[in-house]
C-alpha positions in Angstrom: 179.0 179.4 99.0 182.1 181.3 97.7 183.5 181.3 95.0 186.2 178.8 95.3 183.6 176.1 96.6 181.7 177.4 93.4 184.8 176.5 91.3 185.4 173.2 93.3 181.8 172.3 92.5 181.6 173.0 89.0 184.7 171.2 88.2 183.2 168.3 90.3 180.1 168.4 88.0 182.0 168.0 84.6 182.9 164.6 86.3 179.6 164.1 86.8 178.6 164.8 83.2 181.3 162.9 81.5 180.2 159.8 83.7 176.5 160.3 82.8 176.7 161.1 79.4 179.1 158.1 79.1 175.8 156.0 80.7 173.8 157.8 78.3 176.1 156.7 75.0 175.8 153.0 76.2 172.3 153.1 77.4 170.9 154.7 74.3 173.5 152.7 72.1 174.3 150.0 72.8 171.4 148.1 75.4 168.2 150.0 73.7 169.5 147.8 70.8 169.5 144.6 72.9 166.6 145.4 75.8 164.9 148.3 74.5 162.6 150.6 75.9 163.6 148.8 79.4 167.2 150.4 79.5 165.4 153.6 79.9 164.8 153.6 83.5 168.0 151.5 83.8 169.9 154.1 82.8 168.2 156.8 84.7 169.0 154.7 87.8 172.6 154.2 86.7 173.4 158.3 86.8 171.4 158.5 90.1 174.1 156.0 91.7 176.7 157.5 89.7 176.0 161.0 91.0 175.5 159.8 94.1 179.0 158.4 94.1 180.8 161.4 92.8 178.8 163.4 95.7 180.4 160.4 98.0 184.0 161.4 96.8 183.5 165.2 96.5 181.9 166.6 99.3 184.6 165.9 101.7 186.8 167.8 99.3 185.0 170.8 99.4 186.5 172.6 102.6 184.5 175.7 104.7 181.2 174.3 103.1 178.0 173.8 105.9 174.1 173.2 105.3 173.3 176.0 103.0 176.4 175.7 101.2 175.6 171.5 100.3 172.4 172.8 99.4 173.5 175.7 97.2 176.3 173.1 95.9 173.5 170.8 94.6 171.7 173.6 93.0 174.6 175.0 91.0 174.4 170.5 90.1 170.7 170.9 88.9 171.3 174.2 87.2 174.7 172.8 85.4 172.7 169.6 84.5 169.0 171.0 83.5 170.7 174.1 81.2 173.1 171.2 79.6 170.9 168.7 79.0 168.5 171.5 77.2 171.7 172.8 75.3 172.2 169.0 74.0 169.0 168.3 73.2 168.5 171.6 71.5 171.8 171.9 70.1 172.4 168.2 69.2 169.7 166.5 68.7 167.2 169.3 67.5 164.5 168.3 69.8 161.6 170.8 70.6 160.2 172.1 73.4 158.3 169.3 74.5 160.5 166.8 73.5 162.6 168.2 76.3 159.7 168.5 78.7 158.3 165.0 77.9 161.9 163.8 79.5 160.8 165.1 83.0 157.9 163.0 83.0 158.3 159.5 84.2 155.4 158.2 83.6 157.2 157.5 80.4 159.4 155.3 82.7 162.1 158.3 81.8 163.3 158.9 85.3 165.4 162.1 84.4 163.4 164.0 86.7 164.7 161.4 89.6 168.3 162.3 88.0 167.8 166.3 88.0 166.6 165.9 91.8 169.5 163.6 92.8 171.5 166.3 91.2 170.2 168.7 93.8 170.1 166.6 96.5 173.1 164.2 96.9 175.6 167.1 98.0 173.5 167.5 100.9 172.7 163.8 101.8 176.4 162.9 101.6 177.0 165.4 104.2 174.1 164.6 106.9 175.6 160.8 105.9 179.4 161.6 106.4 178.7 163.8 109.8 176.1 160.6 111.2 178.7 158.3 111.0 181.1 160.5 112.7 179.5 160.8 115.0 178.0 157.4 115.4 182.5 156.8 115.3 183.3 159.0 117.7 180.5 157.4 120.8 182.2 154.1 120.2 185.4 155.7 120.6 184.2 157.4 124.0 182.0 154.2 125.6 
């Protein structure tokens, strides 16, 4: 991955983060309020889809990128998202250790974990998604 695709990524990841930590304010605001603890895993599902959806837009974007690089592209995500969500919940909300490791479990019906790994893997799916269909495209073209 060079470092312009590195650039392109990050940039495409402070999208991401606006996005979910706007999911976050309302989930945690506003609906806990309402619903309670069910908006937890509601919300978790929201930034999965919402990820998923800026990996949609993005990844044609990103020009000179192949396997490895969608891969290394959603690590650079679960990097970006893992060492900010610590920073905020350190930084922000004073939470300890296992405050922060509690998150990743979902038996909790926290689905972060399901978050950090869509994170890592949407870049890729999009791609394997994108070049099916273009394929599938390009055979009805031809028959």
């Amino acid at each position: 991955m060079t470092g312009k695709v590195s650039l392109q990524g990050a940039l495409w990841w402070l999208a991401i983060a606006a996005v979910c930590f706007a999911l976050g304010a309302i989930g945690d605001g506003l609906l806990y309020r309402r619903m309670g603890p069910a908006t937890v895993p509601l919300t978790g599902l929201a930034m999965c889809a919402a990820i998923f959806a800026v990996a949609w837009f993005c990844v044609p974007r990103i020009a000179g990128t192949n396997r490895t690089g969608y891969w290394l592209l959603g690590a650079l995500w679960l990097v970006l998202t893992v060492a900010f969500e610590c920073a905020e919940a350190v930084l922000v909300e004073h939470a300890s250790i296992d405050q922060i490791v509690a998150a990743y479990n979902p038996l909790t019906g926290n689905l972060w974990l399901l978050v950090v790994a869509t994170a890592q893997g949407s870049p890729r799916l999009v791609a394997a998604i994108r070049h099916l269909r273009q394929e599938q495209s390009s055979q009805e073209r031809t028959n």
